[in-house]
C-alpha positions in Angstrom: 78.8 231.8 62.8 81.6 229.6 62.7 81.5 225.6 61.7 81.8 224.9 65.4 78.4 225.7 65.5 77.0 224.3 62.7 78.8 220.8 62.3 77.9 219.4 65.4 74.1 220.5 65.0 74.2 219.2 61.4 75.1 216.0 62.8 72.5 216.1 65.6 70.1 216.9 62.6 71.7 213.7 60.6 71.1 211.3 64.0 67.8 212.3 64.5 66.8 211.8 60.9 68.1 208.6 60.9 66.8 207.5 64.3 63.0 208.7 62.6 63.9 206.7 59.2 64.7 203.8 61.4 61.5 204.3 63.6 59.4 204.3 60.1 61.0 200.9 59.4 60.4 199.0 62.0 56.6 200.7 62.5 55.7 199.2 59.3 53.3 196.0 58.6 54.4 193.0 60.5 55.6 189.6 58.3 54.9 186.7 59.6 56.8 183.8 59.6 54.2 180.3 59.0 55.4 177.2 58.4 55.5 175.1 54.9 53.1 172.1 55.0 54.7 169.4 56.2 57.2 170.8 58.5 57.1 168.3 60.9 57.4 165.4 58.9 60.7 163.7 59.4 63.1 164.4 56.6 64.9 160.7 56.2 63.4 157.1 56.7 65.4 154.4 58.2 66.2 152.2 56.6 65.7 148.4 57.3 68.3 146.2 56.3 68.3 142.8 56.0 71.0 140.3 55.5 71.4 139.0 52.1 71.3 135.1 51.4 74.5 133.7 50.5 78.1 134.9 50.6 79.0 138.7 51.2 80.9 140.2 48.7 83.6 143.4 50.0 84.3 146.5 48.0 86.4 144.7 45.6 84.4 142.0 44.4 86.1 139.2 46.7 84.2 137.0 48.8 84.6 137.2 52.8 84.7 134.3 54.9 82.8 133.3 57.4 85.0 131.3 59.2 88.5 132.7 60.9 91.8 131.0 60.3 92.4 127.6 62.2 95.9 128.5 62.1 97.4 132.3 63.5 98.1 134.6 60.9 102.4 135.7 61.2 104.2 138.5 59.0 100.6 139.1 57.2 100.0 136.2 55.4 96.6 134.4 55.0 96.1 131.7 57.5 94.3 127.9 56.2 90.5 128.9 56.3 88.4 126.0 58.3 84.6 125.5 58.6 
């Protein structure tokens, strides 16, 4: 006997075995996914906000107006603020 006989029976013998070690796998006990307490609570609150009293303040500590210029604003100056 030759290995053309015996190599394609050894890997016939190689499938099976792994087919059956596969099989014993998947027969085994069941898991069972349940979920955590709490899984359907919501994850964020939204927030309320509320307007502060008094000026607002931007990133950079300066106060923003609420008026708008009276006059236009050309070449990116700042324009005479008016109540």
């Amino acid at each position: 006997m030759s290995r053309h006989i015996f190599r394609p029976a050894g890997r016939m013998l190689a499938g099976l075995m792994l087919l059956g070690g596969l099989g014993a796998c998947a027969g085994g006990p069941q898991i069972r996914a349940v979920n955590a307490p709490g899984a359907y609570e919501p994850v964020a609150v939204i927030a309320a906000v509320e307007p502060e009293d008094g000026p607002q303040v931007n990133q950079w500590g300066g106060i923003i107006p609420d008026a708008k210029p009276v006059t236009p604003v050309d070449d990116g100056a700042l324009g005479e603020i008016g109540s």
